[in-house]
C-alpha positions as CSV (number, residue, x, y, z in Angstrom):
1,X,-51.3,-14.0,-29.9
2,X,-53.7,-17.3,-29.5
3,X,-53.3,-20.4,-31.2
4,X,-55.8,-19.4,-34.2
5,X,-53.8,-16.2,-34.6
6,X,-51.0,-17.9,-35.2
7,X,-53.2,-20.8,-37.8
8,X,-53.8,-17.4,-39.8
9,X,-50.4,-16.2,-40.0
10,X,-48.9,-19.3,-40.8
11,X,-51.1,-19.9,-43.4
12,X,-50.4,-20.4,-46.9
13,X,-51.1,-17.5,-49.5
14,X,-55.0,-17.0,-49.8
15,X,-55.7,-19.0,-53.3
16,X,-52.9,-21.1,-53.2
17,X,-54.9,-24.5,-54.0
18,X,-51.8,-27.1,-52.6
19,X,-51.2,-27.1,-49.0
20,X,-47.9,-27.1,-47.4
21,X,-46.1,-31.0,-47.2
22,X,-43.9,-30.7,-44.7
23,X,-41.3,-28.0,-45.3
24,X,-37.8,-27.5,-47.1
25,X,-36.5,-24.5,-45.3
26,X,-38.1,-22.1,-42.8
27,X,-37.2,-18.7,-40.5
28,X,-38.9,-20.1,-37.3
29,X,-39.8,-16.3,-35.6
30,X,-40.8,-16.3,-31.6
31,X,-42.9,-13.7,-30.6
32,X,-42.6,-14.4,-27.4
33,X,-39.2,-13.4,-27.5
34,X,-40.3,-10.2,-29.3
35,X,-43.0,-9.7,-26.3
36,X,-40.3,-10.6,-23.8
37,X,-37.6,-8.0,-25.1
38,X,-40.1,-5.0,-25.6
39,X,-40.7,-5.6,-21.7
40,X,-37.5,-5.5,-20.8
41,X,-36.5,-2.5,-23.0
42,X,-39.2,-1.0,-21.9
43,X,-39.1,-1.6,-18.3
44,X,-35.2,0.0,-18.6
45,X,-36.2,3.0,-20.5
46,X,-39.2,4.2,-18.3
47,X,-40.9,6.2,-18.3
48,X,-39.0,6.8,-21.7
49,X,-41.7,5.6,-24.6
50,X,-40.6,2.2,-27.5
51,X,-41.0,2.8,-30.4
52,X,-40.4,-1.0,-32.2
53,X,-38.6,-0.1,-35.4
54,X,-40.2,-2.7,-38.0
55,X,-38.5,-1.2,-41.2
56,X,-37.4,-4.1,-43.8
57,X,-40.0,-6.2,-42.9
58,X,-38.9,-6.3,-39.7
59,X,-35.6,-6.8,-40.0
60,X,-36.5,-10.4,-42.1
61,X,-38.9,-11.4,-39.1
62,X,-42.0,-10.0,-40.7
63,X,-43.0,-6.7,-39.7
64,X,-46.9,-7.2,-39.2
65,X,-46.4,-10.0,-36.8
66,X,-43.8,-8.4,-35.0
67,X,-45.6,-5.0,-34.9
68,X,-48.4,-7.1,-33.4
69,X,-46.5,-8.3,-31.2
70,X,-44.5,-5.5,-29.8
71,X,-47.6,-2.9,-29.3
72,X,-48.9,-6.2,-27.3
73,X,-45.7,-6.1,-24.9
74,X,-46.1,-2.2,-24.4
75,X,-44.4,-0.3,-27.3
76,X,-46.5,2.5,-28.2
77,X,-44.7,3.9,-31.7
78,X,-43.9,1.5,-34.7
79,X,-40.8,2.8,-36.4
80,X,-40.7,2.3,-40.6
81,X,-37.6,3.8,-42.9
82,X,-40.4,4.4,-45.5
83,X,-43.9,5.8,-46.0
84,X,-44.8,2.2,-47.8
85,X,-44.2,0.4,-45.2
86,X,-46.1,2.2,-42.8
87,X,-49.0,2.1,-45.0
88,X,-49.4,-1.2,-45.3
89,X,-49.1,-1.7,-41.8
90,X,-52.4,0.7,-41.4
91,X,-54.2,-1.5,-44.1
92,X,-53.2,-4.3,-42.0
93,X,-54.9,-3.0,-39.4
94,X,-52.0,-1.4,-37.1
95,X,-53.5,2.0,-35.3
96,X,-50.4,2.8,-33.1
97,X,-48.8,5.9,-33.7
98,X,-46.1,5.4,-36.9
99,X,-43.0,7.8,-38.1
100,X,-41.9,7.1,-41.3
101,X,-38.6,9.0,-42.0
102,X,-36.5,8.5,-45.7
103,X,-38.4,10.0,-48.4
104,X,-37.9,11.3,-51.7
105,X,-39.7,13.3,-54.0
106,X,-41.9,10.5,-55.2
107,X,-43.4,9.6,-51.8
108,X,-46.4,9.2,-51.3
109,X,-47.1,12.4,-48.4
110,X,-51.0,13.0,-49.3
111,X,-51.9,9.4,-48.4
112,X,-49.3,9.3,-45.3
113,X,-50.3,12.0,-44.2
114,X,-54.7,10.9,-44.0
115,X,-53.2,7.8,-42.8
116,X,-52.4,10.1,-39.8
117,X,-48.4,8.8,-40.3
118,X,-45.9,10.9,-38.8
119,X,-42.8,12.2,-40.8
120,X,-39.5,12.7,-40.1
121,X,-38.1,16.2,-42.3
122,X,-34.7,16.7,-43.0
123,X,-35.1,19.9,-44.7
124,X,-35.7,19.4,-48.5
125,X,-38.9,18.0,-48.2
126,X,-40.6,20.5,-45.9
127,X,-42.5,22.1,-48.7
128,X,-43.5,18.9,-50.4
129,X,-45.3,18.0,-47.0
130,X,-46.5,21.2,-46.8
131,X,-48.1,20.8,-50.2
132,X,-49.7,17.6,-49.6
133,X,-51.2,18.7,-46.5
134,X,-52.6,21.9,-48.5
135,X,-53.8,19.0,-50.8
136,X,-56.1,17.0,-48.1
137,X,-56.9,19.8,-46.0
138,X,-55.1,17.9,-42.9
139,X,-52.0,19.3,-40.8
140,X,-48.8,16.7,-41.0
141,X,-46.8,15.9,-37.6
142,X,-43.5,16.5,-38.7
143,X,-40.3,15.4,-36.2
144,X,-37.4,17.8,-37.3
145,X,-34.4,15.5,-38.1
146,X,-31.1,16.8,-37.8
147,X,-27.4,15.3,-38.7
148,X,-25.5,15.4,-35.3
149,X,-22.5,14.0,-36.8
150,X,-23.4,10.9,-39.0
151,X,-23.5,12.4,-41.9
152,X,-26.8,11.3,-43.3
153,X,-30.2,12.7,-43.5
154,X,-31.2,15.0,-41.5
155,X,-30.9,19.1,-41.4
156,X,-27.6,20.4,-40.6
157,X,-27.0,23.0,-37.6
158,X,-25.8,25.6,-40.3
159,X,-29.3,24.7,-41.8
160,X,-31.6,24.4,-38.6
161,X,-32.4,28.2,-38.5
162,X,-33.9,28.1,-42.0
163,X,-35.4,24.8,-41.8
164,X,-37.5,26.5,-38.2
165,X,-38.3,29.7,-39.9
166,X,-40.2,27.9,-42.7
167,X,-41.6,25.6,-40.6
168,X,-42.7,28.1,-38.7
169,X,-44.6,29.6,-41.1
170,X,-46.3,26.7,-42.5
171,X,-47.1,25.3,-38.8
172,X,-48.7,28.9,-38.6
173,X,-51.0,28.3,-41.6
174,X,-51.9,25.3,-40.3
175,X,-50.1,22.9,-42.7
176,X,-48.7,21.7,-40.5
177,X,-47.6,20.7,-36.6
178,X,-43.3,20.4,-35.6
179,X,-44.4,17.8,-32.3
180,X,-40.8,16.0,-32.5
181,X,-37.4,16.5,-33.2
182,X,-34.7,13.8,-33.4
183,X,-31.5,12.8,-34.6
184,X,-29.2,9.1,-35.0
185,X,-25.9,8.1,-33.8
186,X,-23.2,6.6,-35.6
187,X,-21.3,4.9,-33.1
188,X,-23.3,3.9,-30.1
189,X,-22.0,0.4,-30.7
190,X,-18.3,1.4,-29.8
191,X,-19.3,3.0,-26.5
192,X,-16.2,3.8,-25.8
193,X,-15.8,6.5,-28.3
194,X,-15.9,9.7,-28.2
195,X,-18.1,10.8,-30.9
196,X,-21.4,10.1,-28.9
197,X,-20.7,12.4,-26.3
198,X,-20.2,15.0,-28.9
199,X,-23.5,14.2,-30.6
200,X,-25.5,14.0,-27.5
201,X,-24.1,17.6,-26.9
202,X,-25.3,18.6,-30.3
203,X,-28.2,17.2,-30.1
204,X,-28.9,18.9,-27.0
205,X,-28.5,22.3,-28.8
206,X,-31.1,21.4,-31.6
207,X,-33.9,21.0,-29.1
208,X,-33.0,24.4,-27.4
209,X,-33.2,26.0,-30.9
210,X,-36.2,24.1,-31.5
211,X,-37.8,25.1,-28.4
212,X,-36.6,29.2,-28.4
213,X,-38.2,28.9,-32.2
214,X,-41.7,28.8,-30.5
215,X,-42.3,25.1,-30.8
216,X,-43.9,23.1,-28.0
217,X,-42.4,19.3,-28.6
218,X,-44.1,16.3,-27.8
219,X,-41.2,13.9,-28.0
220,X,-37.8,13.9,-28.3
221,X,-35.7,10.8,-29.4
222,X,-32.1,9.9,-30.6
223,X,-31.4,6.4,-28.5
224,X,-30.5,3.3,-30.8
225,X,-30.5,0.0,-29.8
226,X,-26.8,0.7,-28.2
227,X,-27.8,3.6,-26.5
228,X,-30.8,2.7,-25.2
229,X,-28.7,-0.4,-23.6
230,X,-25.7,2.1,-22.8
231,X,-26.5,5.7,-22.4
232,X,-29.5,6.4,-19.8
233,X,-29.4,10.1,-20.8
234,X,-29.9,9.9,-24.2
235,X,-33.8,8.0,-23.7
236,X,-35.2,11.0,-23.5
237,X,-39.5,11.0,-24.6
238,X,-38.7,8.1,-26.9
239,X,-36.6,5.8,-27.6
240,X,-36.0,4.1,-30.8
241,X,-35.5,0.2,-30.5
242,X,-33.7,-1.5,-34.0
243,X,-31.6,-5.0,-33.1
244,X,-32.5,-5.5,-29.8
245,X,-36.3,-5.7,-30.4
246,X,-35.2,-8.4,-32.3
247,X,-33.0,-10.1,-29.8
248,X,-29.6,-9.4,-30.8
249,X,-26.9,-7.7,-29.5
250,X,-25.3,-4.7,-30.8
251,X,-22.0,-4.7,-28.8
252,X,-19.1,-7.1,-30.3
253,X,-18.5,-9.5,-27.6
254,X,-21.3,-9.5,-25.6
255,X,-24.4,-11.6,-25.9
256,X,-28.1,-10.3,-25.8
257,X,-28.5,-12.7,-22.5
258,X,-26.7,-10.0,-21.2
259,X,-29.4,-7.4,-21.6
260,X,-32.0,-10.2,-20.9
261,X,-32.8,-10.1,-24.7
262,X,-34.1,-13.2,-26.5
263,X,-32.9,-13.9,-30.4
264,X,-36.5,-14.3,-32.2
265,X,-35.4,-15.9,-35.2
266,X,-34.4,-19.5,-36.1
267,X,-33.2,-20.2,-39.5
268,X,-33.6,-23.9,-40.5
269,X,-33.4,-26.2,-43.2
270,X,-32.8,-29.9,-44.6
271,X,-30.3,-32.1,-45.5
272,X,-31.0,-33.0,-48.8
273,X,-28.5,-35.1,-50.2
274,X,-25.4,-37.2,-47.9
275,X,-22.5,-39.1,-50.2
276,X,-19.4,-40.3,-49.4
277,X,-16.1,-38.9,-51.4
278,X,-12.4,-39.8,-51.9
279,X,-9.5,-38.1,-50.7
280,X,-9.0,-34.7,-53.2
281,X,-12.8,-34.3,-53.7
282,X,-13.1,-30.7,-54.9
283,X,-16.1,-29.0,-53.6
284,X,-18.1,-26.5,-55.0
285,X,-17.4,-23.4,-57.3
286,X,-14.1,-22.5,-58.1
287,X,-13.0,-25.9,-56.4
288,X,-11.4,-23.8,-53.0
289,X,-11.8,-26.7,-51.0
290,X,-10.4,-30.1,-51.4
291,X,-11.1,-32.9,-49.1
292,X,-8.2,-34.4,-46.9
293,X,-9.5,-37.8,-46.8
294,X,-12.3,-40.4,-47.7
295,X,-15.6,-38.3,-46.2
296,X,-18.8,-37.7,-46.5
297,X,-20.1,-34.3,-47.9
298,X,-24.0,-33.4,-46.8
299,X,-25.6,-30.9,-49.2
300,X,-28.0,-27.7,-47.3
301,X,-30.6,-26.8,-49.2
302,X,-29.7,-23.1,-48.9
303,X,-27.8,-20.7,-50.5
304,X,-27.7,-16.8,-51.2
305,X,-30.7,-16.9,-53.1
306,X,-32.1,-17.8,-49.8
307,X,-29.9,-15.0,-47.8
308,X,-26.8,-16.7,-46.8
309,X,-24.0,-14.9,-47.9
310,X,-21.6,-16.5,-50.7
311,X,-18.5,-15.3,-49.0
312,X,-19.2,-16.9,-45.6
313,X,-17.6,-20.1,-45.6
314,X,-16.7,-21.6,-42.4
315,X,-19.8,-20.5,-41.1
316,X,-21.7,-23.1,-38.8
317,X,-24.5,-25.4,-39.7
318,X,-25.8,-27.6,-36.8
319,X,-26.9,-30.7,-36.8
320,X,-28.2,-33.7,-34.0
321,X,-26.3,-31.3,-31.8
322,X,-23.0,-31.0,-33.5
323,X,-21.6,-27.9,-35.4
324,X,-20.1,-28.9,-39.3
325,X,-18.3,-25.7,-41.0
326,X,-19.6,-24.5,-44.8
327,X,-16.7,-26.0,-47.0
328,X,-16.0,-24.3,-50.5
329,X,-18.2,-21.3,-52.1
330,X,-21.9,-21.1,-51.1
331,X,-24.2,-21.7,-54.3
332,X,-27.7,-19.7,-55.2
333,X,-29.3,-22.7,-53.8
334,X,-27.2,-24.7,-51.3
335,X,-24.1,-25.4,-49.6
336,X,-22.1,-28.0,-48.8
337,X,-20.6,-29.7,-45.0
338,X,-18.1,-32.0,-44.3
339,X,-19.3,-34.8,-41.7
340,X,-15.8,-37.0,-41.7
341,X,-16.3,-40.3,-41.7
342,X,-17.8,-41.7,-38.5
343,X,-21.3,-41.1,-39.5
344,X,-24.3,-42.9,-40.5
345,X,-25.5,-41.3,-44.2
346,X,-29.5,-42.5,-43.0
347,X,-29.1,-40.6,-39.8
348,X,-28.4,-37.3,-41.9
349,X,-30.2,-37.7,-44.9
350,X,-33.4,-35.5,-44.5
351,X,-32.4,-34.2,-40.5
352,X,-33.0,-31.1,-39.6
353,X,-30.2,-28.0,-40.2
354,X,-30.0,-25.2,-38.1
355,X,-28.3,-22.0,-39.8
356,X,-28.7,-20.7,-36.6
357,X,-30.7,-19.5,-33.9
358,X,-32.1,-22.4,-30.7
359,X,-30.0,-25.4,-30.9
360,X,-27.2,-24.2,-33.1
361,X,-25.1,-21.1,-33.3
362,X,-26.2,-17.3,-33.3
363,X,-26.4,-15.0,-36.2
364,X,-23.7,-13.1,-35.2
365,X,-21.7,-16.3,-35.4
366,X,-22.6,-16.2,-39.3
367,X,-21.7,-12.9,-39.5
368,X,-18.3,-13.3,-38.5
369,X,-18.0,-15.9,-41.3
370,X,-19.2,-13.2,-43.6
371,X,-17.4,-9.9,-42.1
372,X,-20.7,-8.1,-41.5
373,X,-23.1,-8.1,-38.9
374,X,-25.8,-9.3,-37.1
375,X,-28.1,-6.8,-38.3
376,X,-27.4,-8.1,-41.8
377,X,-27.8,-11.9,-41.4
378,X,-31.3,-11.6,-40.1
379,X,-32.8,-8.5,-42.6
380,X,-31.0,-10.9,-45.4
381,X,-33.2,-13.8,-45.8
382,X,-35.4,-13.7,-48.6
383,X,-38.5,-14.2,-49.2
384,X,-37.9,-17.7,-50.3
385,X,-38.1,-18.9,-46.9
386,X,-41.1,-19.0,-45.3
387,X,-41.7,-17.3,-42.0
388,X,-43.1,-19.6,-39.1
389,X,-44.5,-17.9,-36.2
390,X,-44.5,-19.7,-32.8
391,X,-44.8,-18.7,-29.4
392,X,-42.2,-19.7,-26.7
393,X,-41.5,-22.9,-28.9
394,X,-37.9,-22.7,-27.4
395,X,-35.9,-21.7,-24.8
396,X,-33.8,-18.9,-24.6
397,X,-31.1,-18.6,-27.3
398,X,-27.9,-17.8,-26.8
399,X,-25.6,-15.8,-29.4
């Protein structure tokens, strides 16, 4: 993406009549990093296809940009929970092959399906997609979902047989065309547990009865993130690439340098307010943290309005290079650090604060604070904070 790509991106919202002044708060997003690990994913999957899962706005990074981005670097599927979301990505101007795979009966099949978006079918809806392909005189590519084990969407094996006789029939009146069939693990981050063996193995036994039912498949897929890091025979056609697209890590313990996986996201605001207190200074909501001695407190202009969660204090804010804990509750709008004493207020006031991400800690450091995960910290922050696009602004992040 050139430099006037990223002038339009980073633009404010066509109409708005007062240009940015400086900024309060920001998600700083790399796509370089998101180039860098859809080559490396890709380059330890081949000939295995990526398909760059985008849902949720891509994960908080903005899922336009990242699709961009990621069909740039060699993935050749983008991955969206919902039909919405792959629409808008098509008025955006994204021609990539798409799957879209949670519906319900209001979605919106007619227009996803002359938007030439693949759907994922779990059973239930077969007939509604049949419908709305009757409806625009166009056959839908289905993918056959089916629960392996975690207990979600997808056809059960008791089901299958039903589910490939009725498909069957509609694929024969030309409503429609089964060119996928795939399934989603539950524990791939845990790799040593059992489980994933026994849902490889049933996954296995889908595509046989898949494939005795008469259907010729394109593509099969069930690797995650984990698996596509840890389990080289579940790639398959396709593989499916979440949290590490993203540049995260989804093994507790281990760091995405590991995989050669870059975090995209930096999430950075500024102090807004630096005053000195006495010994006993009770600090925000509920009053859960006293001070222990004369300090002074430095307000962050961030809160959980903003996507921080309220429960994660301790968590890290970074500043000139030094890491200061959260102290008390975290607001709607801000929380508050302890800097001690040996500080100068002026040197504070107004520097910048890294939540994490290049220069400060990971997400998954935040996550801890919270007891939640990486995934979360990042598909959290609201659309209160701008998004920033840059290309290879930083280094490599650790987490």
């Amino acid at each position: 993406m050139n430099s006037e790509s990223l002038e339009e991106i980073n633009a404010p919202e066509a109409g708005d009549t007062a240009p940015y002044i400086g900024w309060e708060r920001r998600a700083v997003i790399d796509l370089s990093a998101i180039r860098s690990n859809v080559k490396q994913v890709a380059d330890l999957v081949a000939p295995a296809k990526v398909m760059a899962v985008v849902k949720a706005d891509g994960y908080g990074h903005g899922a336009l940009p990242v699709a961009t981005a990621a069909l740039e670097a060699g993935a050749r599927w983008i991955g969206c929970a919902h039909v919405a979301e792959a629409l808008a990505l098509r008025e955006a101007g994204i021609e990539a092959p798409m799957l879209a795979w949670l519906h319900t009966n209001d979605t919106p099949f007619e227009k996803a399906i002359s938007e030439g978006i693949d759907l994922g079918v779990s059973g239930w809806d077969l007939e509604l997609i049949a419908a709305a392909a009757q409806a625009v005189q166009t056959p839908a590519r289905i993918h056959l979902k089916v629960d392996t084990g975690l207990g979600r969407n997808g056809s059960t094996m008791a089901d299958l047989p039903s589910l490939l006789e009725r498909a069957a029939k509609f694929q024969s009146e030309g409503l429609l065309r089964v060119v996928g069939v795939f399934s989603h693990l539950a524990v791939a981050d845990e790799p040593e547990r059992p489980e994933t063996d026994l849902q490889l193995e049933v996954f296995d036994q889908a595509i046989e009865m898949v494939e005795a039912a008469g259907f010729n498949l394109e593509m099969r897929h069930v690797a995650n993130t984990p698996a596509i890091l840890s389990r080289p025979d579940s790639h398959h056609e396709m593989v499916r690439l979440g949290l590490g697209l993203y540049g995260l890590s989804p093994f507790e313990g281990e760091t995405p340098a590991t995989y050669g996986l870059r975090p995209a996201m930096k999430l950075v605001t500024k102090v807004a307010n630096v005053k000195k207190v006495n010994n006993g200074q009770g600090v925000s909501y509920g009053l859960r943290y006293l001070t222990a001695k004369e300090t002074y407190l430095a307000l962050i202009p961030m809160g959980y309005a903003d996507g921080l969660p309220r429960v994660a204090t301790g968590a890290p804010v970074t500043i000139h290079g030094k890491t200061y804990p959260v102290r008390g509750t975290i607001a709607m709008d801000q929380c508050v650090i302890d800097l001690g004493l040996d500080i100068d207020p002026a040197e504070f006031l107004g520097a910048e604060a890294i939540i994490f991400g290049e220069g400060g800690e990971s997400a998954t450091t935040w996550a801890h604070a919270a007891n939640t995960i990486n995934y979360e910290m990042v598909t959290r922050i609201s659309p209160r904070v701008p998004r920033y696009y840059v290309e290879g602004t930083w280094g490599q992040a650790g987490d």
